[in-house]
C-alpha positions as CSV (number, residue, x, y, z in Angstrom):
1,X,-82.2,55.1,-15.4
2,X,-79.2,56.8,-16.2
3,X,-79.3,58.7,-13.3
4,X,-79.6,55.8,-10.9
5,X,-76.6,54.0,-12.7
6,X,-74.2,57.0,-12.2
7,X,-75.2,57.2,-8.7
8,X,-73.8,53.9,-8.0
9,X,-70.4,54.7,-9.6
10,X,-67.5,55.2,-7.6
11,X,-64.0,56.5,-8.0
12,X,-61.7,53.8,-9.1
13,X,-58.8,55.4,-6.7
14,X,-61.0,55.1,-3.4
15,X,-63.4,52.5,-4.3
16,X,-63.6,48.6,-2.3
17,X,-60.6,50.3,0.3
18,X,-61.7,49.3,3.7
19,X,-59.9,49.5,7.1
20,X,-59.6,47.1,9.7
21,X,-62.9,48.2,11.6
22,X,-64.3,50.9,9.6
23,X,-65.1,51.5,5.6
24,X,-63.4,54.2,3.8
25,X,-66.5,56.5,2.1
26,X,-66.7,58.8,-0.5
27,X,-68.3,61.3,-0.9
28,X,-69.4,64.1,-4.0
29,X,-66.5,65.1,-5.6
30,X,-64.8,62.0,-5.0
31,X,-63.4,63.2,-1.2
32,X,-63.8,60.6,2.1
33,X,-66.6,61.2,4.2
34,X,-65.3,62.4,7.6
35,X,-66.3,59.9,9.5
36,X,-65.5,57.4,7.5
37,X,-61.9,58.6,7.7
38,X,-61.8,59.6,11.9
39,X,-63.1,55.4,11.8
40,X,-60.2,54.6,9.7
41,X,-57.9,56.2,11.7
42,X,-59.3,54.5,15.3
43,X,-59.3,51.0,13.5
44,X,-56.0,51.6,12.6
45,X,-54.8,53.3,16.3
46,X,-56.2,50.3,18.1
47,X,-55.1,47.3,15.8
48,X,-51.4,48.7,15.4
49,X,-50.2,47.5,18.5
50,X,-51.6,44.3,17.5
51,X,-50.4,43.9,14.5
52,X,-46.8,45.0,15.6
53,X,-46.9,42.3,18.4
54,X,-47.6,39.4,15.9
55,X,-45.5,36.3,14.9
56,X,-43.7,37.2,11.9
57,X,-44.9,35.5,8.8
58,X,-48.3,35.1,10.5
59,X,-51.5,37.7,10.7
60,X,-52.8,39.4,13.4
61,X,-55.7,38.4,15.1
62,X,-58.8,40.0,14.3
63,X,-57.9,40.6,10.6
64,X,-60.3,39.6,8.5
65,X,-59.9,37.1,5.4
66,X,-58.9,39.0,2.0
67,X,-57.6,42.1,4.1
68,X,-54.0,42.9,2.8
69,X,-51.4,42.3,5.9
70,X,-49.0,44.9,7.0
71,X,-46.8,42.8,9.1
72,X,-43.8,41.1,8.4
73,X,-43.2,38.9,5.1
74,X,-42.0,35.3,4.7
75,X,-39.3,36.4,2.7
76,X,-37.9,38.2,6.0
77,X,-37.9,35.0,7.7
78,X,-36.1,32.8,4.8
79,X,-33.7,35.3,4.9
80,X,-32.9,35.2,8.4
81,X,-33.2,31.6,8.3
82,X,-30.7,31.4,5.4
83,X,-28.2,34.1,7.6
84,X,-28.4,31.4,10.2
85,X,-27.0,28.6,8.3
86,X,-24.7,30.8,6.5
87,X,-23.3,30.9,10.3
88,X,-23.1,27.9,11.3
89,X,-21.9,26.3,8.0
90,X,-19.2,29.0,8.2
91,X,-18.4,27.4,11.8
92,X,-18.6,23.9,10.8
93,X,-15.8,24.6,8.1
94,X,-13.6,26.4,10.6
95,X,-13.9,23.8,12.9
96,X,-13.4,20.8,10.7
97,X,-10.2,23.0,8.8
98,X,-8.6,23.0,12.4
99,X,-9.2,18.5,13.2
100,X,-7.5,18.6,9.6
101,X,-4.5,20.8,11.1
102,X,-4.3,19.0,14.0
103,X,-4.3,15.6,12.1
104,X,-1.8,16.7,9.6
105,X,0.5,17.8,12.3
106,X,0.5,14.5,14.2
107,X,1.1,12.7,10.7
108,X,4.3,14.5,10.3
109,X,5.4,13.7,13.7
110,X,5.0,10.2,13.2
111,X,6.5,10.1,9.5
112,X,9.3,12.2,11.1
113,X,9.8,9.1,14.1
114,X,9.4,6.9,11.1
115,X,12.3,8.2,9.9
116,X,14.2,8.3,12.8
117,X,13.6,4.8,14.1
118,X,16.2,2.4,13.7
119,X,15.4,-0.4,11.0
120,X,17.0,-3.2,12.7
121,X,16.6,-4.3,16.9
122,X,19.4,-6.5,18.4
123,X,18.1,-8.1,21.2
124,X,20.5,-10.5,23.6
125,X,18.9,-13.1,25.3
126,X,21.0,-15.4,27.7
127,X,21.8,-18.8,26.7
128,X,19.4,-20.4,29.1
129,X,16.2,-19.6,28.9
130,X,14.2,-22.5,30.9
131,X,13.4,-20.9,33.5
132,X,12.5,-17.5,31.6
133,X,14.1,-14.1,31.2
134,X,13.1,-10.6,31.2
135,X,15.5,-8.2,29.1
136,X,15.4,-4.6,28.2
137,X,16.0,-3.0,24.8
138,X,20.4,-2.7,24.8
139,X,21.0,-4.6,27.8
140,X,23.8,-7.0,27.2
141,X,23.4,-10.0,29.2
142,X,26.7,-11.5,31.4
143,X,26.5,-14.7,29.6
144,X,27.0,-13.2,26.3
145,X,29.5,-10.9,27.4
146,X,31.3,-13.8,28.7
147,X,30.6,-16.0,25.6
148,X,32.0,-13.4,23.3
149,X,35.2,-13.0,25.4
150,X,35.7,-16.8,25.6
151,X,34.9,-17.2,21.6
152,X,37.1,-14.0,20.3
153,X,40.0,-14.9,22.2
154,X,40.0,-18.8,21.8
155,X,40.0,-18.3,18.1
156,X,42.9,-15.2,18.4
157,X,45.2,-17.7,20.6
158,X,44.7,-20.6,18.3
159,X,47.4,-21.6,16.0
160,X,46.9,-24.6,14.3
161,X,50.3,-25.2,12.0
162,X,52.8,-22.3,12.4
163,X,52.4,-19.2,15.3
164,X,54.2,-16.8,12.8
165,X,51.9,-16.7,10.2
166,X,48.8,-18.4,12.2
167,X,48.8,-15.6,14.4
168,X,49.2,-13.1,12.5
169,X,46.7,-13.9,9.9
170,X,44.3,-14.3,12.9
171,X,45.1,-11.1,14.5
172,X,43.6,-9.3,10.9
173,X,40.8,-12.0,10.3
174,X,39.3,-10.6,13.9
175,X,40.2,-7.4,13.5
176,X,36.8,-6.4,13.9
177,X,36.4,-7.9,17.0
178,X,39.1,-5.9,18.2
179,X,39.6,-2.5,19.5
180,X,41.9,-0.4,17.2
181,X,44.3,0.2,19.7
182,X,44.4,-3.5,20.8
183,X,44.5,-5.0,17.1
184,X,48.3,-2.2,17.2
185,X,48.9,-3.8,20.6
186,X,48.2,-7.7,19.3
187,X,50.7,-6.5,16.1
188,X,53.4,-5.3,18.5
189,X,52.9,-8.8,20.5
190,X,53.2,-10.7,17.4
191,X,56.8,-8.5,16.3
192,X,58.1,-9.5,20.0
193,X,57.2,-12.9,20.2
194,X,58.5,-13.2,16.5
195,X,61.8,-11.9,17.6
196,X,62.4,-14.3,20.6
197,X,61.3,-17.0,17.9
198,X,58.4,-17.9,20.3
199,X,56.2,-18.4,16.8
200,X,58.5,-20.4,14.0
201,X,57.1,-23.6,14.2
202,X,54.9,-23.0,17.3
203,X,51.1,-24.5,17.5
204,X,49.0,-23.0,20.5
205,X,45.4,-23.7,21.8
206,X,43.5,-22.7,25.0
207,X,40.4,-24.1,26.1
208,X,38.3,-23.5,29.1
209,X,39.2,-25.0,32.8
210,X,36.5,-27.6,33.6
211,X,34.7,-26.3,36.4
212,X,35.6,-22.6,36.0
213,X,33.4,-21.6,33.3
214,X,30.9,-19.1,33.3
215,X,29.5,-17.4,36.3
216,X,27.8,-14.1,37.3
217,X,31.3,-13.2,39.4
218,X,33.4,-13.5,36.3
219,X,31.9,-10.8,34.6
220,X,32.4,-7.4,36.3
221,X,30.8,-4.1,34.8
222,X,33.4,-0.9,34.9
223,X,30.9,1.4,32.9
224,X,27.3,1.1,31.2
225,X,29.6,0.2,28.2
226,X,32.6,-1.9,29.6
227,X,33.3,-4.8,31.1
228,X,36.2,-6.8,32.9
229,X,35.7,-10.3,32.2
230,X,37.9,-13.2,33.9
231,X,38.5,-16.1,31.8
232,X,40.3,-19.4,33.2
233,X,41.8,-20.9,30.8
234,X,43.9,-24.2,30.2
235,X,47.3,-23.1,27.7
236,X,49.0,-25.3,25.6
237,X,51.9,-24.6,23.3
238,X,54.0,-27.2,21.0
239,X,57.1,-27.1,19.0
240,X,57.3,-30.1,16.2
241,X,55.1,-32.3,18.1
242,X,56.8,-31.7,21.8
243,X,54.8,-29.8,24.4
244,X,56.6,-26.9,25.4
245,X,54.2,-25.0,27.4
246,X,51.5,-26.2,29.6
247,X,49.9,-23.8,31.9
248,X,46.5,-22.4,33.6
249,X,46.0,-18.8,33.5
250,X,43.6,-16.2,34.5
251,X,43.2,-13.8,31.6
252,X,41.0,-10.7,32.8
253,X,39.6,-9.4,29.4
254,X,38.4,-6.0,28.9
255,X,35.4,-5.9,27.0
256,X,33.7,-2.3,25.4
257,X,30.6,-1.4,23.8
258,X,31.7,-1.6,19.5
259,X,28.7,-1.2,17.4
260,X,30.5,0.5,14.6
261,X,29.7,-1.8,11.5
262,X,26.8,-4.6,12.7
263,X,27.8,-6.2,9.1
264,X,31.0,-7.0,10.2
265,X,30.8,-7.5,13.8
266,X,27.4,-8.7,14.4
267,X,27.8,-8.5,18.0
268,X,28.2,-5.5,19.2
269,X,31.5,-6.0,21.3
270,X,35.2,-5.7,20.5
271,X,38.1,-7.1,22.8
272,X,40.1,-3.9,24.5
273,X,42.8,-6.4,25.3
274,X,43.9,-7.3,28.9
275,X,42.7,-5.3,32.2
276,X,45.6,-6.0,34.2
277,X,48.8,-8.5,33.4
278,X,47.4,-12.1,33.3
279,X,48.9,-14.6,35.9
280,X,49.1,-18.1,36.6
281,X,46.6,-20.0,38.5
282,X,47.7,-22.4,41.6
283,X,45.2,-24.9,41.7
284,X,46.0,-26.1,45.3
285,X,45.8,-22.3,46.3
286,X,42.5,-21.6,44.5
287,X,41.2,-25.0,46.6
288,X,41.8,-24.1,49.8
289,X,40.6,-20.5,48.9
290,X,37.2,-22.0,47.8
291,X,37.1,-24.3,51.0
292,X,37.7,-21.2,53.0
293,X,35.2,-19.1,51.6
């Protein structure tokens, strides 16, 4: 009885070990059986190959249930997998840091035209408007150029009680409607007239010619920044209540570009004085011109 139970013990190191076709034997002395081993080896010669060519993560085929696998692990593959999003994580980060570049650097090229842009807009729009008007951005419309020049040098020619000290008050009050070098040219008129005593006690006052007004052909453009505009106008002068000038004259104003303080001189334009020496206008001669033309 003894016997028969030590017959049917086996060495701890060898025993349950099987291959994939074949069974790993002992024999006396605890050694493999020779065959057992050359079947072991063929088992493992043919399934190799086999095993080798399977999915990772999955068993070969042929293996039977509760055999230990060789092959790859799972862990293998969640690593791999893990490298893999690693990657394109990695990607996804460079390519969202260079939209943020390219976002930032248009942001400070629209704070820096921010900046840069003016904070008011004169626009000029002409006086009639029924039958529309189209205007661009700084383009100065006749009519106003015209308008100004009438307005500016109405008010510097009108002298309501006295010429010496009317005019001269007026010729500072629209100083900034004037260029500097005619506001020194209107001071050196005012010393000459003074001195003939063509101011003591003098009124003056021009108006417009009826019928002469405003047209496209009495404003002429010189530059993108000047203008010669021709006024017509009716001149009256008194001394103590007798008239002692009456006359109509052509005036042809120069007119220039000023935007220099748009508090002062919301316009935009300064007087430059006369174009060429004003001269009278013959009425009988301008007729027949008109007829003729």
């Amino acid at each position: 009885m003894s016997d028969r139970r030590a017959g049917h013990r086996q060495n701890p190191a060898v025993a349950g070990l099987r291959g994939g076709h074949g069974v790993f034997e002992p024999m006396a002395g605890g050694q493999a059986h020779p065959d057992s081993e050359a079947r072991q080896a063929q088992a493992v010669s043919h399934d190799g190959p086999q095993r080798l060519a399977a999915r990772p993560g999955s068993r070969p085929q042929g293996a039977h249930t509760g055999e230990p696998y060789l092959g790859h692990t799972t862990l293998e593959d969640e690593v791999s997998r893990y490298d893999n999003l690693v990657h394109t994580k990695d990607l996804m980060i460079r390519l969202l840091l260079g939209a943020v570049l390219v976002l930032a650097l248009l942001l400070g090229l629209a704070l820096v035209g921010w900046a840069r842009a003016p904070s008011a807009i004169t626009l000029h729009y002409p006086p009639d408007l029924s039958t529309g008007a189209e205007q661009q951005l700084g383009e100065m419309p006749k009519a106003n150029i015209y308008s100004f020049a009438f307005y500016i040098f109405q008010q510097l020619n009108r002298w309501p009680n006295d010429g010496q000290d009317d005019y001269y008050a007026r010729i500072h009050t629209l100083k900034h409607y004037l260029t500097p070098a005619c506001y020194e040219e209107r001071l050196g008129d005012h010393r000459a007239r003074d001195r003939n005593n063509e101011l003591a006690g003098r009124s003056r006052a021009v108006w417009e010619i009826p019928g002469r007004g405003f047209s496209e052909t009495r404003v002429r453009a010189t530059s993108n920044d000047s203008w010669v505009v021709g006024l017509d106008l009716h001149v009256q002068e008194t001394y103590r209540g007798e008239r002692v000038k009456d006359r109509l004259i052509h005036f042809p104003i120069r007119v220039v570009s000023y935007e220099v303080d748009p508090e002062l001189n919301p316009w935009g334009l300064a007087l430059d004085c006369y174009a060429t020496k004003p001269r009278l206008i013959d009425v009988a001669e301008d007729n027949e011109e008109d007829n003729n033309t």
